[in-house]
N, CA, C, O and CB atoms as a CASP TS submission, in Angstrom:
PFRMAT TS
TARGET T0000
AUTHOR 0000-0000-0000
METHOD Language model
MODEL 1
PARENT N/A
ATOM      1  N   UNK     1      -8.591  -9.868  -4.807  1.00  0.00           N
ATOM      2  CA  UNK     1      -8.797 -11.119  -5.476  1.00  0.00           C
ATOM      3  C   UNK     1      -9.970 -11.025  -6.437  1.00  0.00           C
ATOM      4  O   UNK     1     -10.088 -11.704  -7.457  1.00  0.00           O
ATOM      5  CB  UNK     1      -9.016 -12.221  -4.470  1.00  0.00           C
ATOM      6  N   UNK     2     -10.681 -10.262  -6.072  1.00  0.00           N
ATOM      7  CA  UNK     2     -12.374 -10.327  -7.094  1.00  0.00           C
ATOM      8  C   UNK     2     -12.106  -9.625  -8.093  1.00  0.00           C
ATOM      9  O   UNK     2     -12.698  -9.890  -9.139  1.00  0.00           O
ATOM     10  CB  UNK     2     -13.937  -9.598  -6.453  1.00  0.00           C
ATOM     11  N   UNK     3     -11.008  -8.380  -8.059  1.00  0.00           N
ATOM     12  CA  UNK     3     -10.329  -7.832  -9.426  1.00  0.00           C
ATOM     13  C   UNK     3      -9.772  -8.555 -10.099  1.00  0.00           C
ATOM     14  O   UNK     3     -10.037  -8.484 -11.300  1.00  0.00           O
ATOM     15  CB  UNK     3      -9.452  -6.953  -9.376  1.00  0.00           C
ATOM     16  N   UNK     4      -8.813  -9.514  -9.665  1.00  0.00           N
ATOM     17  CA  UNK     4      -8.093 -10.375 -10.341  1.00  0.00           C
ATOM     18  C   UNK     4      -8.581 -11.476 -10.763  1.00  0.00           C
ATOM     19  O   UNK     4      -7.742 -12.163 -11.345  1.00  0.00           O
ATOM     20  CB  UNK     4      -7.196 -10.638  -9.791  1.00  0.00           C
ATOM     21  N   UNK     5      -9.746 -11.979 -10.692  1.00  0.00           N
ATOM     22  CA  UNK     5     -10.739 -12.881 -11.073  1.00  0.00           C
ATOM     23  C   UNK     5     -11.247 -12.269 -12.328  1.00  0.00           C
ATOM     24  O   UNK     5     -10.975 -12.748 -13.428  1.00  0.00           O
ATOM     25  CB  UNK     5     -11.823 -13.110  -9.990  1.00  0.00           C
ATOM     26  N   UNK     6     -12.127 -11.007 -12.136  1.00  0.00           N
ATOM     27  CA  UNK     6     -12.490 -10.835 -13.177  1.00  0.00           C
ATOM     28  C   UNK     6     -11.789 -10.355 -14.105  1.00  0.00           C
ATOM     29  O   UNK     6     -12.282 -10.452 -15.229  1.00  0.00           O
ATOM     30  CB  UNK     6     -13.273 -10.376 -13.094  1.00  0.00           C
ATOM     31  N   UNK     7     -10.315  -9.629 -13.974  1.00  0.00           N
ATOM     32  CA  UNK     7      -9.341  -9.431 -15.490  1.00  0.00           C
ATOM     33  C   UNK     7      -8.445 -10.884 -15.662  1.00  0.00           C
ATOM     34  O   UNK     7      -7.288 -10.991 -16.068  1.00  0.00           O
ATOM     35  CB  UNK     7      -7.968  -7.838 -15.331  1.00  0.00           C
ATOM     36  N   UNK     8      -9.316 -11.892 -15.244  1.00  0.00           N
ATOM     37  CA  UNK     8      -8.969 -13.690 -15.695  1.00  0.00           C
ATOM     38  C   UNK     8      -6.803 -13.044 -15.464  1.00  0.00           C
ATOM     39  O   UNK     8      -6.128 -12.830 -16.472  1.00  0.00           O
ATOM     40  CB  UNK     8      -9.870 -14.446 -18.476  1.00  0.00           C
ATOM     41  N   UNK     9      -6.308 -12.909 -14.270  1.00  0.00           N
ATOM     42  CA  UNK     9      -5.371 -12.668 -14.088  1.00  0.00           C
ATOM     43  C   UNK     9      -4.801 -14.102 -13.527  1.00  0.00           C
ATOM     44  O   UNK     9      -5.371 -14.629 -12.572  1.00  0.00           O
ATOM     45  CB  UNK     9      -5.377 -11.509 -13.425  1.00  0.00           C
ATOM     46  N   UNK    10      -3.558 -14.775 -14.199  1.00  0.00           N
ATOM     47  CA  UNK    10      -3.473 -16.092 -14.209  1.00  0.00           C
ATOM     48  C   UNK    10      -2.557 -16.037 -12.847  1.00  0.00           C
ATOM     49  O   UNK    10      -1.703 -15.265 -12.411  1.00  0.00           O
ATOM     50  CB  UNK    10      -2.876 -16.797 -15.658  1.00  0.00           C
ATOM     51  N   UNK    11      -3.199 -17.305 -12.380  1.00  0.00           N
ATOM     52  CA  UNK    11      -2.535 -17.457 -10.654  1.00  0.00           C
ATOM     53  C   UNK    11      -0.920 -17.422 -10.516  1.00  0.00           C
ATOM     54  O   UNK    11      -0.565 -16.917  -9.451  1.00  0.00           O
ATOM     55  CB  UNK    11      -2.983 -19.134  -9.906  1.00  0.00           C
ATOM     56  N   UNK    12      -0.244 -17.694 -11.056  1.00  0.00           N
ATOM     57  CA  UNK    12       1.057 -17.195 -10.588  1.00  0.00           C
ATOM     58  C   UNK    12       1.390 -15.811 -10.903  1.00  0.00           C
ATOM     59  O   UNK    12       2.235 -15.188 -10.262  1.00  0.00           O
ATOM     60  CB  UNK    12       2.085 -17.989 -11.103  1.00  0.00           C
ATOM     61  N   UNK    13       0.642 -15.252 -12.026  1.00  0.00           N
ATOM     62  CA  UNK    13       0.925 -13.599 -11.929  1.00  0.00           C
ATOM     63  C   UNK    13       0.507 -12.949 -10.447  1.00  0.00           C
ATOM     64  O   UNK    13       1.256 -12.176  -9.851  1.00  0.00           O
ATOM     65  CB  UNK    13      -0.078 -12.742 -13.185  1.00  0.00           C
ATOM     66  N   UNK    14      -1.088 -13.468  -9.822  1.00  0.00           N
ATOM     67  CA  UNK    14      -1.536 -13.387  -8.670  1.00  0.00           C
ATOM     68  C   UNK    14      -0.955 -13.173  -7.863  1.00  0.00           C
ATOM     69  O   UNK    14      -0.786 -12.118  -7.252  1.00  0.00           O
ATOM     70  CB  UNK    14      -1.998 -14.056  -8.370  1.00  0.00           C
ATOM     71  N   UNK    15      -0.310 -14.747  -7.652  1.00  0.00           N
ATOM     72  CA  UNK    15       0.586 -15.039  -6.518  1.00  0.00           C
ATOM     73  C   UNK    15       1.646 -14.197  -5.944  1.00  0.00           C
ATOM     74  O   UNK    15       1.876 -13.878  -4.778  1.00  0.00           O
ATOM     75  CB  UNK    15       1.176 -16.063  -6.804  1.00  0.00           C
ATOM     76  N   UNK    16       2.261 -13.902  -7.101  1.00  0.00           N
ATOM     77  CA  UNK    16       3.716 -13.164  -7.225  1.00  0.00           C
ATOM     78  C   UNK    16       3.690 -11.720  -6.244  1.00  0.00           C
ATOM     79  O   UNK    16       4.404 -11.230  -5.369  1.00  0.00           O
ATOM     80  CB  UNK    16       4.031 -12.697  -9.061  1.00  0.00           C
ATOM     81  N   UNK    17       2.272 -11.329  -7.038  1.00  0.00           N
ATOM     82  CA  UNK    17       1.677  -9.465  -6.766  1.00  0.00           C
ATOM     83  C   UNK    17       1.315 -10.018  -5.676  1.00  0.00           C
ATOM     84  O   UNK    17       1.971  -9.537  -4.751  1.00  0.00           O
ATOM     85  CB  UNK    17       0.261  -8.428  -7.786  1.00  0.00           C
ATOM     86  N   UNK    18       0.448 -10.949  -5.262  1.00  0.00           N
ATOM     87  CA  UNK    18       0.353 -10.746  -3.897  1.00  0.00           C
ATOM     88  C   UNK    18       1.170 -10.808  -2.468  1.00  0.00           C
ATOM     89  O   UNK    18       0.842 -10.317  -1.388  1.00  0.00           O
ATOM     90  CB  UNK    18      -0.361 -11.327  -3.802  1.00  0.00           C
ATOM     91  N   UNK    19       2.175 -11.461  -2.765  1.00  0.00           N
ATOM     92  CA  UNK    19       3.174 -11.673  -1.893  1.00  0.00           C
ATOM     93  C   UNK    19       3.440 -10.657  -1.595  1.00  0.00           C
ATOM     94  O   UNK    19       3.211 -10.034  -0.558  1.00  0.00           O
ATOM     95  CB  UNK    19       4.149 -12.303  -2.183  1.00  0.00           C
ATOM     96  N   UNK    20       4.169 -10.296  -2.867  1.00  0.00           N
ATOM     97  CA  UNK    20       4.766  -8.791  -2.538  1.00  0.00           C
ATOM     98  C   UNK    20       4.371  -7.682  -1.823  1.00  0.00           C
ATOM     99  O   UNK    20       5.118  -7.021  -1.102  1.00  0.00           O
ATOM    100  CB  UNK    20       4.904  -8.213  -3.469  1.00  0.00           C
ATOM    101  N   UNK    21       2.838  -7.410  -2.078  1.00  0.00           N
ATOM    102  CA  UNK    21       1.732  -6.790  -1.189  1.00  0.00           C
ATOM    103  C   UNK    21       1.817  -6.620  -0.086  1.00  0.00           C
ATOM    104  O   UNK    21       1.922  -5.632   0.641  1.00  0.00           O
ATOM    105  CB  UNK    21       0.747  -7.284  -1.141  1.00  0.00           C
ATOM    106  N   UNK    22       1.722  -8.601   0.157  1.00  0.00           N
ATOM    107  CA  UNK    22       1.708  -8.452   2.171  1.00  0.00           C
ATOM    108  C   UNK    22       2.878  -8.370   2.403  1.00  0.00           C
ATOM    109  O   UNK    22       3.060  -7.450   3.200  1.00  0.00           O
ATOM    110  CB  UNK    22       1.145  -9.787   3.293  1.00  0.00           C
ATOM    111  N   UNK    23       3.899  -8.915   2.087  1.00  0.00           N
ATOM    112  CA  UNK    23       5.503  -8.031   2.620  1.00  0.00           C
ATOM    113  C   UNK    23       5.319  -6.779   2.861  1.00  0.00           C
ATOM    114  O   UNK    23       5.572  -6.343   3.983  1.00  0.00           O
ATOM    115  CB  UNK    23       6.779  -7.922   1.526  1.00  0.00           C
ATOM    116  N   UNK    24       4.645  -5.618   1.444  1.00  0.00           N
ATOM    117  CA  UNK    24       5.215  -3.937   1.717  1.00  0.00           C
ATOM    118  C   UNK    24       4.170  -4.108   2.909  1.00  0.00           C
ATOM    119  O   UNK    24       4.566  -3.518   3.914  1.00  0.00           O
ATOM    120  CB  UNK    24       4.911  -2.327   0.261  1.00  0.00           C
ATOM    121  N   UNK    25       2.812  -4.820   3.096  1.00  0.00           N
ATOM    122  CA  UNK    25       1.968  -3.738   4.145  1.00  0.00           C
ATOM    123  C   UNK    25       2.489  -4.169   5.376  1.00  0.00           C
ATOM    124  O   UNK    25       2.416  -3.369   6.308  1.00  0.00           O
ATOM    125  CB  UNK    25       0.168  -3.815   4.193  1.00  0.00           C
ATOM    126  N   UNK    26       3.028  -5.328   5.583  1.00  0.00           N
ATOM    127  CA  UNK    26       3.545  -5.816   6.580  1.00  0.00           C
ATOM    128  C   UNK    26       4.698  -4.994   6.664  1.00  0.00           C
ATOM    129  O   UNK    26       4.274  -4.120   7.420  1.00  0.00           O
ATOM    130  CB  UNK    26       3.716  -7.183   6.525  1.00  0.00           C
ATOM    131  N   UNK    27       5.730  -4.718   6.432  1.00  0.00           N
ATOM    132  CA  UNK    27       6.590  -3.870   6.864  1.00  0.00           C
ATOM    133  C   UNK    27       6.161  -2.748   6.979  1.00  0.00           C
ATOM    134  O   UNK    27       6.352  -2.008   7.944  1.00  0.00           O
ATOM    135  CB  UNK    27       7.536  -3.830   6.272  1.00  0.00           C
ATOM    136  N   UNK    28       5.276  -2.407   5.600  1.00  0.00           N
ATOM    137  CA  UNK    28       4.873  -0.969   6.703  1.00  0.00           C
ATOM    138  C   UNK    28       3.851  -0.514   7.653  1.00  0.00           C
ATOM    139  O   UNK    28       3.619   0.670   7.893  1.00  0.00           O
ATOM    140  CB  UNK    28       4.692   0.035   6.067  1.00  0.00           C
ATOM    141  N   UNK    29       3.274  -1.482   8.161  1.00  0.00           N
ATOM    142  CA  UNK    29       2.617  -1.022   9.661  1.00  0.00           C
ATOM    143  C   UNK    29       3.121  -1.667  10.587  1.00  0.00           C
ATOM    144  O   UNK    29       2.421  -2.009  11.540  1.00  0.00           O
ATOM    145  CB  UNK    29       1.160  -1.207   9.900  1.00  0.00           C
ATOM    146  N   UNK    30       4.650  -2.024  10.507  1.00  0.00           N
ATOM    147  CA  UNK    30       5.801  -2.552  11.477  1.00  0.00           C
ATOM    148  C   UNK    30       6.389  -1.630  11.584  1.00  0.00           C
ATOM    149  O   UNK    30       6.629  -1.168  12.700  1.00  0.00           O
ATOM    150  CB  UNK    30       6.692  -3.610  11.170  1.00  0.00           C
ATOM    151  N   UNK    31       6.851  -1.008  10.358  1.00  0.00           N
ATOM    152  CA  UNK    31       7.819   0.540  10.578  1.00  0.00           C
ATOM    153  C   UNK    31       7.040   1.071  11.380  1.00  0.00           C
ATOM    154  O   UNK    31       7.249   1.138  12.591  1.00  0.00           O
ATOM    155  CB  UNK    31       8.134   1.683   9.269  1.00  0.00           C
ATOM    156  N   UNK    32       5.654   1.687  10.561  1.00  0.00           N
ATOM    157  CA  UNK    32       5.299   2.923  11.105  1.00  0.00           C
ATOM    158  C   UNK    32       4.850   2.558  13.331  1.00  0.00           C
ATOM    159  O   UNK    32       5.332   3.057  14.347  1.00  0.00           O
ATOM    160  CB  UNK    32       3.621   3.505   9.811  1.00  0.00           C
ATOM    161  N   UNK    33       4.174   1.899  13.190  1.00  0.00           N
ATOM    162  CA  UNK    33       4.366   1.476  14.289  1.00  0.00           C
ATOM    163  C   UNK    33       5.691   1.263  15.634  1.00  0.00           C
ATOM    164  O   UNK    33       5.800   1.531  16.831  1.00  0.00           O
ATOM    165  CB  UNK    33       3.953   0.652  13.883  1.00  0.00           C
ATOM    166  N   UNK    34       6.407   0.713  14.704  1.00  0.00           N
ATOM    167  CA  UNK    34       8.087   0.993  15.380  1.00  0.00           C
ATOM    168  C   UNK    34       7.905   2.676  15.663  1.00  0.00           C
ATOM    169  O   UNK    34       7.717   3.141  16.787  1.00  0.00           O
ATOM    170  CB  UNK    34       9.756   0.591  13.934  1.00  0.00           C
ATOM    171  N   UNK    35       7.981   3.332  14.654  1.00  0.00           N
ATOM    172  CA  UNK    35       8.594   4.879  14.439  1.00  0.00           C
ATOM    173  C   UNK    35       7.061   5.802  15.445  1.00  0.00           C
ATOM    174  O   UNK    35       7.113   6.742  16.239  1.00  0.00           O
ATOM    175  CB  UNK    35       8.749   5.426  12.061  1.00  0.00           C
ATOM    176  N   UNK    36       6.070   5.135  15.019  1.00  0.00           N
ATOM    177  CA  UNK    36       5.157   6.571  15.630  1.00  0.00           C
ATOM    178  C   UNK    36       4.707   6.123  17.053  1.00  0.00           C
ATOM    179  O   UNK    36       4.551   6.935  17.965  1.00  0.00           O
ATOM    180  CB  UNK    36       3.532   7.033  14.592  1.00  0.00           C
ATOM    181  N   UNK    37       4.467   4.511  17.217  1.00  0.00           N
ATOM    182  CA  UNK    37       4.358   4.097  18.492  1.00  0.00           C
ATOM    183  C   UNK    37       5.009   4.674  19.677  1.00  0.00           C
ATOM    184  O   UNK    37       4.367   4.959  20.688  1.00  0.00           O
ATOM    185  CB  UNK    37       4.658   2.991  18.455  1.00  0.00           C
ATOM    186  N   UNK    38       5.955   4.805  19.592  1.00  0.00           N
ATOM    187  CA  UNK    38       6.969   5.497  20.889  1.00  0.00           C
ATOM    188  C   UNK    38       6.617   6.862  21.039  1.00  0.00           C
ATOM    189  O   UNK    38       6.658   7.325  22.179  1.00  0.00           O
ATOM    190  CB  UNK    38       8.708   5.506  20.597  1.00  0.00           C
ATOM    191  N   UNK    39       6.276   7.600  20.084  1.00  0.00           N
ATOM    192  CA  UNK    39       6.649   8.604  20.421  1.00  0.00           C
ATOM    193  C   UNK    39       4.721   9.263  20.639  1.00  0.00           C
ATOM    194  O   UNK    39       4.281  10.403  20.791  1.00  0.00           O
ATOM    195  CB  UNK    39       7.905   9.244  19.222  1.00  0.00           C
ATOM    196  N   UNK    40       4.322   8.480  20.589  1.00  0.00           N
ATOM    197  CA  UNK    40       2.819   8.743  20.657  1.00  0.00           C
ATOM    198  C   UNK    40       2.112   7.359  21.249  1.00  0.00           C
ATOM    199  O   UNK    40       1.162   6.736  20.776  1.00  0.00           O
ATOM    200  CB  UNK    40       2.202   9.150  19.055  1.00  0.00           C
ATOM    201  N   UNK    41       2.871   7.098  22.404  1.00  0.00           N
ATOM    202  CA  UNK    41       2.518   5.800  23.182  1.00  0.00           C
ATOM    203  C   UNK    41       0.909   6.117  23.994  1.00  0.00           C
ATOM    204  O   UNK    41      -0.106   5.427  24.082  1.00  0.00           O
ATOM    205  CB  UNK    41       3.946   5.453  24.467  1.00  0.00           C
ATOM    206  N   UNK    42       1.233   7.380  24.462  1.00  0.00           N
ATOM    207  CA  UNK    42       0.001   7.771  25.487  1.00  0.00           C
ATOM    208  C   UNK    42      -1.255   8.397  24.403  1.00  0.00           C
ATOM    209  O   UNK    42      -2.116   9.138  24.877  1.00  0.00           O
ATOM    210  CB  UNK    42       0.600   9.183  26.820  1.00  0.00           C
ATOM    211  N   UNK    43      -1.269   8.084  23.137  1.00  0.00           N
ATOM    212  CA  UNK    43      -2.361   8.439  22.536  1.00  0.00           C
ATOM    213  C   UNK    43      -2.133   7.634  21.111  1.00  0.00           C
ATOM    214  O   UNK    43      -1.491   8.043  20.144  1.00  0.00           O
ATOM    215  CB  UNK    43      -2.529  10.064  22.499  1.00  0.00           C
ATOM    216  N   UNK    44      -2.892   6.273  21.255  1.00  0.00           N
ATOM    217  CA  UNK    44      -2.273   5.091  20.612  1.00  0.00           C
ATOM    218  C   UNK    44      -3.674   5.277  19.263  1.00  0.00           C
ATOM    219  O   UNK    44      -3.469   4.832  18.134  1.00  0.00           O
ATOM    220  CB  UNK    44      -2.163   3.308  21.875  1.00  0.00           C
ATOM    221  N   UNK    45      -4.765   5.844  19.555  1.00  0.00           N
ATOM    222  CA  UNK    45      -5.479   6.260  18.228  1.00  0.00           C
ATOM    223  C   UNK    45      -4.591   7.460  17.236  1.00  0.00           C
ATOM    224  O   UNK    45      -4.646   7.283  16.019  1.00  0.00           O
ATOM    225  CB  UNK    45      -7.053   6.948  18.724  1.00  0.00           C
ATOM    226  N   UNK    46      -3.884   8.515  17.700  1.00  0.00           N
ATOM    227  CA  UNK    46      -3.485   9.223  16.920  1.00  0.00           C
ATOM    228  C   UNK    46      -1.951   8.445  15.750  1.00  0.00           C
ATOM    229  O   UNK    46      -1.209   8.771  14.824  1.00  0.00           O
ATOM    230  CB  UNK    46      -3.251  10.471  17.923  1.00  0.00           C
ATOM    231  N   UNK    47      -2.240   7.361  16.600  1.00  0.00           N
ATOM    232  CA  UNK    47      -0.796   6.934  15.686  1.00  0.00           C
ATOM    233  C   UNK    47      -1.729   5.826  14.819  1.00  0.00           C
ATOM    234  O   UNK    47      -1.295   5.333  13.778  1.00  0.00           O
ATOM    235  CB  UNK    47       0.903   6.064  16.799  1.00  0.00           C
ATOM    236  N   UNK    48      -2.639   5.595  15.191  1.00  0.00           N
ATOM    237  CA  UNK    48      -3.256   4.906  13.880  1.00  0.00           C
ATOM    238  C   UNK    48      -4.213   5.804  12.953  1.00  0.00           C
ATOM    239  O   UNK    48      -5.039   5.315  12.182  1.00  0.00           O
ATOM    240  CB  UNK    48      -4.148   3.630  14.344  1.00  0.00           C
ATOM    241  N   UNK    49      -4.090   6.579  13.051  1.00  0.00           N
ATOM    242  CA  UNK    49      -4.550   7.743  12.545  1.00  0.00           C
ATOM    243  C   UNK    49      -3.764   8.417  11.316  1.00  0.00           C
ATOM    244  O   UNK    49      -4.173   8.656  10.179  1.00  0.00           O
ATOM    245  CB  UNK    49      -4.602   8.601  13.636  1.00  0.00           C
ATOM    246  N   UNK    50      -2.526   8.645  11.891  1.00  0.00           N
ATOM    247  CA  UNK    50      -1.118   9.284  11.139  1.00  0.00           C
ATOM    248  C   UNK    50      -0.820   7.745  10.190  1.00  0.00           C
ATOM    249  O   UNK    50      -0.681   7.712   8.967  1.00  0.00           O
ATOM    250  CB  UNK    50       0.548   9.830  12.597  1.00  0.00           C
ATOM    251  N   UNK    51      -0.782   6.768  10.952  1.00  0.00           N
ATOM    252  CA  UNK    51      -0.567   5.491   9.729  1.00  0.00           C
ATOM    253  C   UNK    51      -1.227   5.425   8.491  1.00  0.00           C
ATOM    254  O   UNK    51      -0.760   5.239   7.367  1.00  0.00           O
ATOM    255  CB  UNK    51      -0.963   4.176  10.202  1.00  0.00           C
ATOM    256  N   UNK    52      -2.316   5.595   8.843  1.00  0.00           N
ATOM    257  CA  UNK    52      -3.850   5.542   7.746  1.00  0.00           C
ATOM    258  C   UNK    52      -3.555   6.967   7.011  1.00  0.00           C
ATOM    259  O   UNK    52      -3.670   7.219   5.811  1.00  0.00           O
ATOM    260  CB  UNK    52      -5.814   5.587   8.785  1.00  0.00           C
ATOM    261  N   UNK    53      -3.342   7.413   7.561  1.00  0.00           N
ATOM    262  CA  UNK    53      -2.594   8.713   6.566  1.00  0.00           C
ATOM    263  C   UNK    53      -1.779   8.536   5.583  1.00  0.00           C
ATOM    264  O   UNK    53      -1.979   8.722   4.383  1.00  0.00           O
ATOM    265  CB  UNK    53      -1.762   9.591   7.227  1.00  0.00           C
ATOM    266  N   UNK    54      -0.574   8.062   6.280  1.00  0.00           N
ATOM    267  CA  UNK    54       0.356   7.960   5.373  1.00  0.00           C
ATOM    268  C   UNK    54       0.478   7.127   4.243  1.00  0.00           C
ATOM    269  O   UNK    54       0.908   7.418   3.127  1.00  0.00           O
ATOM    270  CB  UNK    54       1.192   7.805   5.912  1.00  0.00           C
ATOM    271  N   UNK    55      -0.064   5.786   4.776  1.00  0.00           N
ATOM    272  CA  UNK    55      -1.002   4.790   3.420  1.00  0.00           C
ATOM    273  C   UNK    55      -1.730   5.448   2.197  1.00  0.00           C
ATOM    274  O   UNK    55      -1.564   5.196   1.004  1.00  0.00           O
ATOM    275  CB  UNK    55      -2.370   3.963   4.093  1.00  0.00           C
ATOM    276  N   UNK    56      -2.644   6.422   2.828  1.00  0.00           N
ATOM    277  CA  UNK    56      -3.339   7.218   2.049  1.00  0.00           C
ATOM    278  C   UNK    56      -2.764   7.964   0.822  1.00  0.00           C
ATOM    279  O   UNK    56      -3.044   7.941  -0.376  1.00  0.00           O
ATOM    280  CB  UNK    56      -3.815   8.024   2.840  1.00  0.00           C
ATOM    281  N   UNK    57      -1.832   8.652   1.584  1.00  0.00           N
ATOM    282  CA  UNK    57      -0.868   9.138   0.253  1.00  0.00           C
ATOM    283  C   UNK    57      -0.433   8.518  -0.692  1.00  0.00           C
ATOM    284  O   UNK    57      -0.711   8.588  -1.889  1.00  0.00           O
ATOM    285  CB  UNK    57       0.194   9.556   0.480  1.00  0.00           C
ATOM    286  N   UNK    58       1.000   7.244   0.433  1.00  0.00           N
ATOM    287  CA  UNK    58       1.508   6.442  -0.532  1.00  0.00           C
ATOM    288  C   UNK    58       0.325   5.883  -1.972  1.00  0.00           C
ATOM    289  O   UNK    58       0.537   5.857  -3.184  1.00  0.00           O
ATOM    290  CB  UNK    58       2.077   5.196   0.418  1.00  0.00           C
ATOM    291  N   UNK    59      -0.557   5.607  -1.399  1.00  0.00           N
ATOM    292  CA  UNK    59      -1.449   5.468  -2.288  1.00  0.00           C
ATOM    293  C   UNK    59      -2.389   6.023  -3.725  1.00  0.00           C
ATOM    294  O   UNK    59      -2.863   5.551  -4.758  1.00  0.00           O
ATOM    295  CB  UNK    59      -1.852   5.350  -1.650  1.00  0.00           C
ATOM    296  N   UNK    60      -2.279   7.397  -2.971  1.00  0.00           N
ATOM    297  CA  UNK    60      -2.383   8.525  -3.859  1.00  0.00           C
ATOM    298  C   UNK    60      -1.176   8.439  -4.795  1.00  0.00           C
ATOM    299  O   UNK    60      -1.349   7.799  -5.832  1.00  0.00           O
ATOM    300  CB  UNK    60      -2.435   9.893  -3.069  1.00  0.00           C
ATOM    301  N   UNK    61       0.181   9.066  -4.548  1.00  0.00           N
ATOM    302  CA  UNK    61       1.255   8.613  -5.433  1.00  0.00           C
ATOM    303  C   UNK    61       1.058   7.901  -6.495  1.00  0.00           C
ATOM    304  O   UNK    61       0.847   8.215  -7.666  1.00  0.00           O
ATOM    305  CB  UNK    61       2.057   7.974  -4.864  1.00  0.00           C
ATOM    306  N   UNK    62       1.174   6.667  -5.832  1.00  0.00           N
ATOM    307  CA  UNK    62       1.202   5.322  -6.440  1.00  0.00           C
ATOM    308  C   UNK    62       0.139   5.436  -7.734  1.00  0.00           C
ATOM    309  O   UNK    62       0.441   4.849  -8.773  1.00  0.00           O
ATOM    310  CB  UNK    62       0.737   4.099  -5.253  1.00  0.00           C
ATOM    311  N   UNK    63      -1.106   6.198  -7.656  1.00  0.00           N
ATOM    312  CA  UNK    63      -1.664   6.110  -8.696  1.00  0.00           C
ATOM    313  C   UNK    63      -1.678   7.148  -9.346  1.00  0.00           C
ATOM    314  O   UNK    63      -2.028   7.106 -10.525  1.00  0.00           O
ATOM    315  CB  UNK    63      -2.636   5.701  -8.596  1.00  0.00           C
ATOM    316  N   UNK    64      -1.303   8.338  -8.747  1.00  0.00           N
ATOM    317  CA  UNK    64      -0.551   9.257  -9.742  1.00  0.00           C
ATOM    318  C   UNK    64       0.719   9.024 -10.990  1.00  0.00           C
ATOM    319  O   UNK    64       0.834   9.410 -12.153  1.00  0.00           O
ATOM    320  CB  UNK    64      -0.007  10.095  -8.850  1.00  0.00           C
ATOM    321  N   UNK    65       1.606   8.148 -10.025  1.00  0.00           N
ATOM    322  CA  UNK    65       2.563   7.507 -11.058  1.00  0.00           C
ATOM    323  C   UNK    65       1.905   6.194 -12.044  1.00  0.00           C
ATOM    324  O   UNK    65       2.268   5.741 -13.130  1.00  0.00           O
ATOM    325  CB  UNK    65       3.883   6.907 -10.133  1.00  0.00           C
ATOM    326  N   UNK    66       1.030   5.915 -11.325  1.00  0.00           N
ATOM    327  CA  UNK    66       0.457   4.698 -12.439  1.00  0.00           C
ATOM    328  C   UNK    66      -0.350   5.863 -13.665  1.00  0.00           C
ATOM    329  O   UNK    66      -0.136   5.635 -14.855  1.00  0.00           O
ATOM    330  CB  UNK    66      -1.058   3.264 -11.447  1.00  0.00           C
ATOM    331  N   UNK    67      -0.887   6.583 -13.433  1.00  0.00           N
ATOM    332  CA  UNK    67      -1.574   7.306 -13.714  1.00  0.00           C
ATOM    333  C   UNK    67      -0.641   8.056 -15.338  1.00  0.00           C
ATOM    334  O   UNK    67      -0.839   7.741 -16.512  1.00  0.00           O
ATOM    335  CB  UNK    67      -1.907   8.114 -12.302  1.00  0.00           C
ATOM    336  N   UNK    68       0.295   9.031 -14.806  1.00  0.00           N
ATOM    337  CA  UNK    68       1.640   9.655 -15.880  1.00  0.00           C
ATOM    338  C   UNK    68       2.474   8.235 -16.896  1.00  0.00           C
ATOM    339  O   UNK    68       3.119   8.387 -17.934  1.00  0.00           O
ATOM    340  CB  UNK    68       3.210  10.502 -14.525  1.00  0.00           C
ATOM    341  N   UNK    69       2.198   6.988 -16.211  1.00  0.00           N
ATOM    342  CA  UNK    69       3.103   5.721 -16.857  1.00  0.00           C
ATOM    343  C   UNK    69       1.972   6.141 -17.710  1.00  0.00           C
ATOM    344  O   UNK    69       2.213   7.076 -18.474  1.00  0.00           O
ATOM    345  CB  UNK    69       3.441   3.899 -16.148  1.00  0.00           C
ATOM    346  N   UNK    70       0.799   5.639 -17.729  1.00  0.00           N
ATOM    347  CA  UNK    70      -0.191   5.009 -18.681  1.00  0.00           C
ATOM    348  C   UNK    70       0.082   6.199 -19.611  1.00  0.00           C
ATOM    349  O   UNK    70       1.034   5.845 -20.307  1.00  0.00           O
ATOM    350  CB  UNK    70      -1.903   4.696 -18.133  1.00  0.00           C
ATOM    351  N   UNK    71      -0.297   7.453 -19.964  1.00  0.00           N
ATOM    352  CA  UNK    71      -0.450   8.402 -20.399  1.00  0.00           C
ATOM    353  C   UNK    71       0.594   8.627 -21.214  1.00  0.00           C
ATOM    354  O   UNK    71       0.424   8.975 -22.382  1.00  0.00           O
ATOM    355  CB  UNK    71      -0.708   9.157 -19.609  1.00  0.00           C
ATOM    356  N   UNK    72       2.212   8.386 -20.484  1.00  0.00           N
ATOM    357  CA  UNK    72       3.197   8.173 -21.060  1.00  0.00           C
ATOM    358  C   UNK    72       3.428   7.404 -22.079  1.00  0.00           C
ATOM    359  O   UNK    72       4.240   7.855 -22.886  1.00  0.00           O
ATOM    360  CB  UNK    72       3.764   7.962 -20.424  1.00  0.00           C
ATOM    361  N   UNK    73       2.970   6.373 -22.307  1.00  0.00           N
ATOM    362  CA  UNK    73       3.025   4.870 -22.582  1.00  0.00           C
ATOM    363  C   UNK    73       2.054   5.355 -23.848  1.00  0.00           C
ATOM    364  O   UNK    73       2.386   4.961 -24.965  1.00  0.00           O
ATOM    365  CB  UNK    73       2.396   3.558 -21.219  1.00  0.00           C
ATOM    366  N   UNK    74       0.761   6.269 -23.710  1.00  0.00           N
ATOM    367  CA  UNK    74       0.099   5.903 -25.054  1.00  0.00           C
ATOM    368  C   UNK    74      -0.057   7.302 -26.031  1.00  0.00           C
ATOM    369  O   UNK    74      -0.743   7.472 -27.039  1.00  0.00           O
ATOM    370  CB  UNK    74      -1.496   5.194 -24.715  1.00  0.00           C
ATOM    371  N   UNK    75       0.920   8.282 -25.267  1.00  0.00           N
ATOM    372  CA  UNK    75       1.001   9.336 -26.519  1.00  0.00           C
ATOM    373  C   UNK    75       2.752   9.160 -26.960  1.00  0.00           C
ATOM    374  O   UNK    75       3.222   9.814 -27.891  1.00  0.00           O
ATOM    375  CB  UNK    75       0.500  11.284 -25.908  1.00  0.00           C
TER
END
């Protein structure tokens, strides 16, 4: 929100991105939880561990591809 304040980002653009947000994180620490919980029940830090991982990446990605758009976009 304090990013989007200061690039004066108008509240229904906000709104929109943010929804969407808590849907993906909400489903995905429902998946991953569904999927790594079971199988790593008796060691319930290593599966929040592997979650925070995998966020990590997706994340990485995510700004790798934001990253090649922009670059794309201005040569």
């Amino acid at each position: 929100m304090f990013a989007a304040g200061l690039l004066e980002t108008p509240w229904r653009r906000f709104i929109v991105a943010d929804v969407i947000a808590v849907v993906l994180w909400a489903c995905y620490w429902v998946g991953a939880t569904a999927l790594l919980g079971e199988a790593f029940s008796d060691r319930q830090w290593l599966t929040i561990l592997i979650s925070i991982g995998i966020g990590v990446v997706i994340g990485l990605v995510a700004e790798l591809i934001r990253r090649y758009a922009e670059r794309r976009g201005a040569g």
